[in-house]
N, C-alpha and C positions, 0 to 999 in steps of 0.2 A: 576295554579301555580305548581300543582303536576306533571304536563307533562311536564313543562320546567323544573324544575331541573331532571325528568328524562331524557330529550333532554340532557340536559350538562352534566352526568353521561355517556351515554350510549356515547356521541360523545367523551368522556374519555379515554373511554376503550377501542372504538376503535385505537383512536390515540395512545394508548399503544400500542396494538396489531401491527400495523403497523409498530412504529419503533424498537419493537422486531421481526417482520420479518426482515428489511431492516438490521439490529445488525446482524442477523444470514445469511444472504445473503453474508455480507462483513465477511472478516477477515486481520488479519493487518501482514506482513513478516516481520520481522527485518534482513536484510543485513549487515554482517560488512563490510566495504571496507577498503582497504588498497593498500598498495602501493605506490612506490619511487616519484612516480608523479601522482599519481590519484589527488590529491586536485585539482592540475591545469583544473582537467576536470571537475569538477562534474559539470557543465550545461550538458556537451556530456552522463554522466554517468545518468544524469536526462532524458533526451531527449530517449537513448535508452531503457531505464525501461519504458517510458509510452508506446514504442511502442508495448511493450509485452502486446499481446491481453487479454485484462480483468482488465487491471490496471486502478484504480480509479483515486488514489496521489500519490505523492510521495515527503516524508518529508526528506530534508537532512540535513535539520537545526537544529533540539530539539535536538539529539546527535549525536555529533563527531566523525567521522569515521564511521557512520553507514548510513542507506538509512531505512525511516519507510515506506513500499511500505501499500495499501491499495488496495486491489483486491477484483474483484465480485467472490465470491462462490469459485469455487473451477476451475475458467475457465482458471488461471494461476498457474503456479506450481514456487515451489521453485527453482528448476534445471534451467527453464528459465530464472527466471530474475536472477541468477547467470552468466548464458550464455550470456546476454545481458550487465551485468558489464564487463565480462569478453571481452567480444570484445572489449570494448574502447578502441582506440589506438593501436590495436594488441599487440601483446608476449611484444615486446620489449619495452613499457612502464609501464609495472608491475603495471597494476590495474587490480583489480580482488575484487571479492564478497564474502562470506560464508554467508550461513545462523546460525543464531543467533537460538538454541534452548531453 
């Protein structure tokens, strides 16, 4: 009896462990988005964020005018998926990204 409740402690801890590595593996970018016509895109503004290599998700829904991106480690940077908002549409449809700090 003593071995299985130590089996169910120790399979605990490790499943702690694990999803504190995987927690510190990810971290979360908040983008504001803006712009005269960005609304019209955001599938296209979704579509070019995941192509940004590293990117997990991407949340445009829980808040308004923002994009919740979700990236591994540190294999995406902020500047990027700015750049890849930023392209939607080119200049002359004024969507564009900031990072949220």
């Amino acid at each position: 009896m003593k071995g299985i409740v130590a089996a169910i402690i120790v399979t605990g801890v490790l499943y702690g462990v694990l999803e504190l590595a995987q927690a510190a593996a990810e971290q979360r970018i908040t983008l504001m988005i803006g712009g005269s016509y960005c609304d019209l895109y955001l599938g296209e503004v979704e579509s070019a964020v995941k192509k940004v290599s590293g990117v997990k998700a991407v949340d445009l829904k829980s808040m308004k005018g923002h994009a919740v991106v979700t990236v591994e480690g540190d294999k995406a940077t902020a500047k990027q998926l700015e750049a890849a908002v930023n392209g939607v549409k080119g200049e002359g449809w004024h969507c564009h990204a900031k990072v949220m700090k």
